[in-house]
C-alpha positions in Angstrom: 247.8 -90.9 140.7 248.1 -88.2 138.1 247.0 -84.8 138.7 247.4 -82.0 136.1 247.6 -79.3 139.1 250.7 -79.5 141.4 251.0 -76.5 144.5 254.0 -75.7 146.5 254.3 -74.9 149.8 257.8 -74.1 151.7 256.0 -72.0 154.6 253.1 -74.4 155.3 251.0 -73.5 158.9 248.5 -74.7 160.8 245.7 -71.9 161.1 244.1 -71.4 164.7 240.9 -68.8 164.3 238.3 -67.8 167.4 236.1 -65.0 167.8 235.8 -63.0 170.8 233.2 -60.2 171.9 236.1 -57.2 172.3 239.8 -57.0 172.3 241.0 -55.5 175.8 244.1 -55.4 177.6 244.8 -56.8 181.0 241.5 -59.6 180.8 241.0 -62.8 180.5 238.9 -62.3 177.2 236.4 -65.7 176.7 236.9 -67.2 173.3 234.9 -69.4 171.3 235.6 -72.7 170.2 239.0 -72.5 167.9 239.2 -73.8 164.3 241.9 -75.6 163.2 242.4 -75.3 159.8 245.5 -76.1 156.9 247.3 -73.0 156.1 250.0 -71.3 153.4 249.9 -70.4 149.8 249.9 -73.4 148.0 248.2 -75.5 150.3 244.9 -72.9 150.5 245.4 -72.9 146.6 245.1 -77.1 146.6 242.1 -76.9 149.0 240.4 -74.5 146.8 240.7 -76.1 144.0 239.3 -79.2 146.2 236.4 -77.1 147.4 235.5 -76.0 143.7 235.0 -79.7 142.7 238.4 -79.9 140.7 242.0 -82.0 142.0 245.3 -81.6 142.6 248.9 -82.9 144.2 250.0 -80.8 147.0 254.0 -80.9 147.8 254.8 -79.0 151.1 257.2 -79.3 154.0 255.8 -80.1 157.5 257.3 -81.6 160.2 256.2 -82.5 163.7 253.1 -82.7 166.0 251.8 -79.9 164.3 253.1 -81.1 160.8 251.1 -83.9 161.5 247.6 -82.6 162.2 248.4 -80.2 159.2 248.4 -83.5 157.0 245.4 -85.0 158.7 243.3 -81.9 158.4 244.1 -82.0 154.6 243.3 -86.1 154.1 240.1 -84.8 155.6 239.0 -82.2 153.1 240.0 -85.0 150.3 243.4 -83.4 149.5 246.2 -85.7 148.0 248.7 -84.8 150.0 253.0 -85.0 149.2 254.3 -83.9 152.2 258.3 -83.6 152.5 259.4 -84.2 156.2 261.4 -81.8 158.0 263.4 -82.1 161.4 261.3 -79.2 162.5 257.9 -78.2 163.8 255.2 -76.9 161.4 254.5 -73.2 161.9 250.9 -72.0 163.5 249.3 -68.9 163.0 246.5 -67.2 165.2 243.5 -65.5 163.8 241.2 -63.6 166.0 237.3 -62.0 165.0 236.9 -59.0 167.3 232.6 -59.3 167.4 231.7 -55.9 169.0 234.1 -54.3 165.9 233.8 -56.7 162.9 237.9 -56.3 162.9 240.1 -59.1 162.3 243.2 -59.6 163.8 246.0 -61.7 162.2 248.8 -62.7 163.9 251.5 -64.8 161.7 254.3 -66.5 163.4 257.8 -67.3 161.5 258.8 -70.2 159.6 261.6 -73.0 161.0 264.6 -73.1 159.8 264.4 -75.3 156.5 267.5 -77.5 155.9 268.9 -77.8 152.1 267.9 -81.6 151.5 264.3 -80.8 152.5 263.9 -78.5 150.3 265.9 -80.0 148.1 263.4 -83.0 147.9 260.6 -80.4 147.5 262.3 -79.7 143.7 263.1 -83.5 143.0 259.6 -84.4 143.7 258.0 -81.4 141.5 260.5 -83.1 139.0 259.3 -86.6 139.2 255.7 -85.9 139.0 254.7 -87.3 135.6 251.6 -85.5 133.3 252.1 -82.1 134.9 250.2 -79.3 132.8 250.4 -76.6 135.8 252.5 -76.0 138.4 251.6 -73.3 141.5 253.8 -72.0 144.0 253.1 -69.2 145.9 253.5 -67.8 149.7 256.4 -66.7 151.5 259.8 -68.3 152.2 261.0 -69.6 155.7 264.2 -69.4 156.7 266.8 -71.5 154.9 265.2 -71.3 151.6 267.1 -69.6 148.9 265.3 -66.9 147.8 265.3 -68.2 143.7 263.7 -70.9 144.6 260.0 -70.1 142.9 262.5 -69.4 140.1 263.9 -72.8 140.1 260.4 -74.0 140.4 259.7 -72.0 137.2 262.7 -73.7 135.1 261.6 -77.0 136.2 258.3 -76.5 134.6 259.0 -75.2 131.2 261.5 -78.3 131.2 258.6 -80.4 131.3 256.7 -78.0 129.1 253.9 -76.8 132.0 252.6 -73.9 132.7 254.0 -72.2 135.5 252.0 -69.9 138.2 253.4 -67.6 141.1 252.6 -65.9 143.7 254.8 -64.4 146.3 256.5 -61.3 146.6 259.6 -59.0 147.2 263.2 -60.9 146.0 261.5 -64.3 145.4 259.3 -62.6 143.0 261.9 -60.4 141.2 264.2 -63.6 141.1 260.6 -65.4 139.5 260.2 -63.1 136.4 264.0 -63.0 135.4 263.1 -66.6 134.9 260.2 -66.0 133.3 256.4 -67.6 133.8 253.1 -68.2 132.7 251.2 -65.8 135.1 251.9 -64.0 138.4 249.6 -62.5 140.9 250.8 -59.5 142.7 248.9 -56.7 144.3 249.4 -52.7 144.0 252.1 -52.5 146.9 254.0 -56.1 145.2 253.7 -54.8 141.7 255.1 -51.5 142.9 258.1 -53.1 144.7 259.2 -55.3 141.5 259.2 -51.8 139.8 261.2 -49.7 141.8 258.9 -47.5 142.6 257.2 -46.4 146.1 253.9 -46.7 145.1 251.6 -47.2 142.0 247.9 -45.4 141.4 245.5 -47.5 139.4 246.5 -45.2 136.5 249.6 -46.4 136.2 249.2 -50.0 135.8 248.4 -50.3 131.7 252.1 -48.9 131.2 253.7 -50.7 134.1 252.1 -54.3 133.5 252.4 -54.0 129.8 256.1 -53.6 129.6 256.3 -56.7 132.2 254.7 -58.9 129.7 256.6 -57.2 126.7 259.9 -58.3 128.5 258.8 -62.0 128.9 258.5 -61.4 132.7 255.2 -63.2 132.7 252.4 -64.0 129.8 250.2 -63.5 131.8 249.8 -60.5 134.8 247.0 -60.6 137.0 247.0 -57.4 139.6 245.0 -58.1 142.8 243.3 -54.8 144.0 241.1 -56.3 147.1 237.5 -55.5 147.0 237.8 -53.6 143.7 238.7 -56.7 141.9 241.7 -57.4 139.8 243.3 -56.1 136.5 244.1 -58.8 133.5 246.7 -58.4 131.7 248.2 -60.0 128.6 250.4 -59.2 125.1 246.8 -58.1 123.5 244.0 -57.4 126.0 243.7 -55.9 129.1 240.3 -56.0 131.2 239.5 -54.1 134.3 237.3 -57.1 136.8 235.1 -55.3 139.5 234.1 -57.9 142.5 230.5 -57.8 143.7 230.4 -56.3 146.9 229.9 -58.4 149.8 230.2 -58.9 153.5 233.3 -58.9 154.2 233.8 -61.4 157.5 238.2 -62.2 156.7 240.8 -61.9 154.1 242.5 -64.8 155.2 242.8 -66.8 152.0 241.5 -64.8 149.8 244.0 -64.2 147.5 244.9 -68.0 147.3 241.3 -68.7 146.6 241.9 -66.3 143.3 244.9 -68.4 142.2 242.8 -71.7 142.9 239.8 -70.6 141.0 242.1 -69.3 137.8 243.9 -72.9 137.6 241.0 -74.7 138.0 239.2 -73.0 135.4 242.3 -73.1 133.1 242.8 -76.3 133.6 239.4 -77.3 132.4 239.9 -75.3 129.3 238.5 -71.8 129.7 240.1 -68.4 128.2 242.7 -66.3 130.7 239.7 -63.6 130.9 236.9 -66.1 131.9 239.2 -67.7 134.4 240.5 -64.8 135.7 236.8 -63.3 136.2 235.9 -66.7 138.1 239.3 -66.2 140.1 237.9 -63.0 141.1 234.7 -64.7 142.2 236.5 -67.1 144.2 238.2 -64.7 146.2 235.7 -62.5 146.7 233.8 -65.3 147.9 236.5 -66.5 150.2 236.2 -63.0 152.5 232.4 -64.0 152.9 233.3 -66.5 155.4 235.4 -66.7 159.0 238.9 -67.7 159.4 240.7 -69.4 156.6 237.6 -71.3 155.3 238.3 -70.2 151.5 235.1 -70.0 149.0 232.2 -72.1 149.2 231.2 -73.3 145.8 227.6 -71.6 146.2 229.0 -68.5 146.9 231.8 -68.8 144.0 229.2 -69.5 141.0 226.8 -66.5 142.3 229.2 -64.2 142.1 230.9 -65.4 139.0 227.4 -64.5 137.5 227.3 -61.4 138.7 230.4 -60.3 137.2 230.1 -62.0 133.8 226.9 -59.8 133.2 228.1 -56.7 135.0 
């Protein structure tokens, strides 16, 4: 099956959320009925893209009873899955809606020890996948993973002439643009970090971004800022994109719902500004709803409106 999208995903999860009517210590607090849901960057990105109407391959590592539902909760959103066994168990994180505060509370647990041929396979089979125009990886590293390995990912791609998209941060990212890709997606505090500097105001990002792309870092630079949107930019333009504001109900996926709606418009032709402007839809529309539900179509094309006449 050919797919032009491929995600990767080296720190996949399995994402438990509830919601509970106030956090105290010391009591038994009643929960509501959990939702199990597939987690980690590239995965959320593939079930995005799903969710928006487009496809894609997802390559991730997963391994037992846990590994397992992850894959089944994916063939059941329609996701073609390529998942790469490991001896270990698949990660779960637990995500809790405080009712009485509207506060979320995320708690993320650590990767499993990843041995060399499993991620090894990861690379061979972004390698054999024929008719690849994009490639995403993005989220964090679990142990055992060399920490170039996004940068591998990124000479694999311009060896078979794709386009390559990141997003992760600290030395996987600096590792990333020595490389050199087609966009990458880091926030304030990320884009801050790969500078060497302690912090950046929104003042300082024209200079900043600009002499990323002038040093072939990335063609493309796409700086999340939350609710306020996201700043484009390229070798010749660079746009300011507000979000609409909403309801905000979690964060959880948000950012990978941005990546998911970029690609997907990309990939069905549009300019960096227009997909970039429905990326920022897409995550803005991803904190609308609970737990790691990413963007509902409805939501996505509404605000996408909104934002193309504001």
């Amino acid at each position: 099956m050919k797919h032009s999208i491929v995600t990767v995903t080296f720190n996949a999860a399995i994402d438990k959320s509830t919601t509970v009517a106030g956090i105290v210590p010391e009591k038994k607090l009643r929960c509501a009925d959990p939702l199990y849901e597939a987690g980690g960057g590239g995965i959320n990105v593939s079930r995005a893209i799903k969710k928006l109407g487009g496809k894609s391959a997802a390559i991730y590592l997963t391994g037992g009873r846990s590994g397992g539902l992850l894959t089944e909760i994916l063939v059941d959103e329609g996701v073609h899955c390529i998942p790469v066994e490991t001896q270990r168990e698949t990660r779960e994180n637990f995500i809790v809606f405080d009712s009485t505060t509207q506060l979320q509370y995320r708690f993320g647990m650590p990767g499993t020890l990843i041995e060399d041929d499993e991620w090894q396979e990861c690379l061979q089979m972004v390698r054999t996948l024929p008719d690849v125009d994009y490639i995403v990886a993005s989220g964090s590293l679990p142990p055992g993973v060399p920490v170039d390995i996004f940068a591998r990912i990124a000479s694999i791609a311009n060896n078979k002439g794709a386009r390559c998209i990141v997003d992760t941060s600290g030395e996987a990212l600096e590792a990333v643009i020595e490389e050199g890709v087609f966009l990458i997606k880091p926030n304030l505090h990320e884009l801050a970090q790969l500078v060497g500097r302690e912090e950046l105001q929104i003042e300082d990002l024209k200079a900043v971004s600009q002499a990323l792309v002038s040093k072939g870092c990335s063609e493309v630079l796409v700086v999340s800022m939350g609710a306020a949107g996201a700043m484009l930019v390229t070798a010749d333009q660079m746009h300011k994109i507000s979000a609409p504001p909403v309801r905000r109900k979690s964060t959880v996926g948000a950012g990978d719902s941005m990546i998911g709606g970029i690609v997907f418009k990309l990939d069905a032709g549009a300019r960096v500004l227009e997909a970039v402007q429905y990326g920022v839809a897409c995550g803005t529309a991803a904190t609308m709803n609970a737990g790691t539900a990413l963007c509902r179509l409805q939501d996505v094309e509404q605000l996408f409106r909104q934002i193309q006449t504001s």
